[in-house]
C-alpha positions in Angstrom: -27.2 -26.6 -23.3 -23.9 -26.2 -22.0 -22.1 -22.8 -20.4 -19.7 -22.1 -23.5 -18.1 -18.9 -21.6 -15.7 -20.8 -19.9 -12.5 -19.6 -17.6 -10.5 -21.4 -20.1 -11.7 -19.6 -22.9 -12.5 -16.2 -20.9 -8.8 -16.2 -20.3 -7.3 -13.4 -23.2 -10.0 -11.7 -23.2 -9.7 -11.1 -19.4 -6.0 -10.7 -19.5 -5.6 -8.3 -21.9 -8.9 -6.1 -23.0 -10.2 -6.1 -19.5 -7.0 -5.9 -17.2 -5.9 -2.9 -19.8 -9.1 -1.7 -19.2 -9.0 -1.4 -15.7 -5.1 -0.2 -15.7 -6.5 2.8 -17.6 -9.2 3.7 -14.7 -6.6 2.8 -11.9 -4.4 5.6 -13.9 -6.9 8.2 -13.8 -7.7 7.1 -10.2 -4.4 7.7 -9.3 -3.8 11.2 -11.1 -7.3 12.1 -9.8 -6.0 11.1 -5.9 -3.2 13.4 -6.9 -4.9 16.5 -8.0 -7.4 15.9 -4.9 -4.9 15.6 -1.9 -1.9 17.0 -3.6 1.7 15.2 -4.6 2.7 14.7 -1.0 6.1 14.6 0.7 7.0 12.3 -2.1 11.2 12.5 -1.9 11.1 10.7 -5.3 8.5 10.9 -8.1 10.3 6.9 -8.9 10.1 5.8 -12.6 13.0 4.3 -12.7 13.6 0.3 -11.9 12.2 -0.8 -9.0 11.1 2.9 -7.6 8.6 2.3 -10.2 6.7 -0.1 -8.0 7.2 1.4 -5.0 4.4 2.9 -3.3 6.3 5.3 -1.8 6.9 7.4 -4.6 4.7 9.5 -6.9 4.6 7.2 -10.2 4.7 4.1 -8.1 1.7 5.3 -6.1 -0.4 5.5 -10.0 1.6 2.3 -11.0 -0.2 0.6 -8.0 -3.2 1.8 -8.5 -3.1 0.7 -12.6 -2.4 -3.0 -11.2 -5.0 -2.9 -8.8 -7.6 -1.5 -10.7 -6.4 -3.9 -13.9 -7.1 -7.1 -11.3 -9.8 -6.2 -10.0 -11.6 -4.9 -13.2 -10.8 -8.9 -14.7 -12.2 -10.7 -11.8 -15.5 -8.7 -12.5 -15.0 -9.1 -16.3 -14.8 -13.2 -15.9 -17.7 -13.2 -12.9 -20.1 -11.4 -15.1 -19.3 -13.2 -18.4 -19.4 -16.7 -17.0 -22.9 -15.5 -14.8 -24.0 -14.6 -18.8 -22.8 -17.9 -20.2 -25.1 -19.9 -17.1 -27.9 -17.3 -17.8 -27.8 -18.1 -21.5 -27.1 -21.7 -21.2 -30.5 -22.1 -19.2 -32.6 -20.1 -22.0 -34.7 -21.9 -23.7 -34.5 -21.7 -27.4 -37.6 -23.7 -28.5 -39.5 -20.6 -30.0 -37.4 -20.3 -32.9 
């Protein structure tokens, strides 16, 4: 038998369940690192344009956090699900 859980058709699933997925613990992360250490000497909570993304500031702190957690989460995501495609390709199905 063949692996059927390909990158190719991992893809969407990995890009959108699993990166949201990981966005949404990279949030809580972040509001968590907040409430632990306190806001900071943060001269701008950011939000707006590009202060969004900059690490610098309160939101872009969380906003950082949300894209690291997101990538990270889909790496694992695809690693484990293409693992379970070789693990299931190998099984042998004879007893049936």
């Amino acid at each position: 038998m063949e692996n059927k859980l390909t990158f190719g058709r991992l893809f969407f699933a990995a890009l959108i369940p699993a990166f949201t997925t990981g966005m949404g613990n990279g949030s809580v992360f972040g509001a968590a690192v907040m409430c632990a250490v306190g806001r900071g000497s943060y001269e701008s909570w950011g939000g707006w344009y590009g202060e969004a993304y900059n690490p610098a500031t309160f939101s872009g702190f969380v906003d950082w956090m949300m894209l690291v957690f997101g990538l990270a989460f889909a790496i694992i995501f695809v690693a484990a699900m293409i693992k379970h495609g070789q693990v299931e390709s190998q099984r042998d199905n004879s007893a049936w």
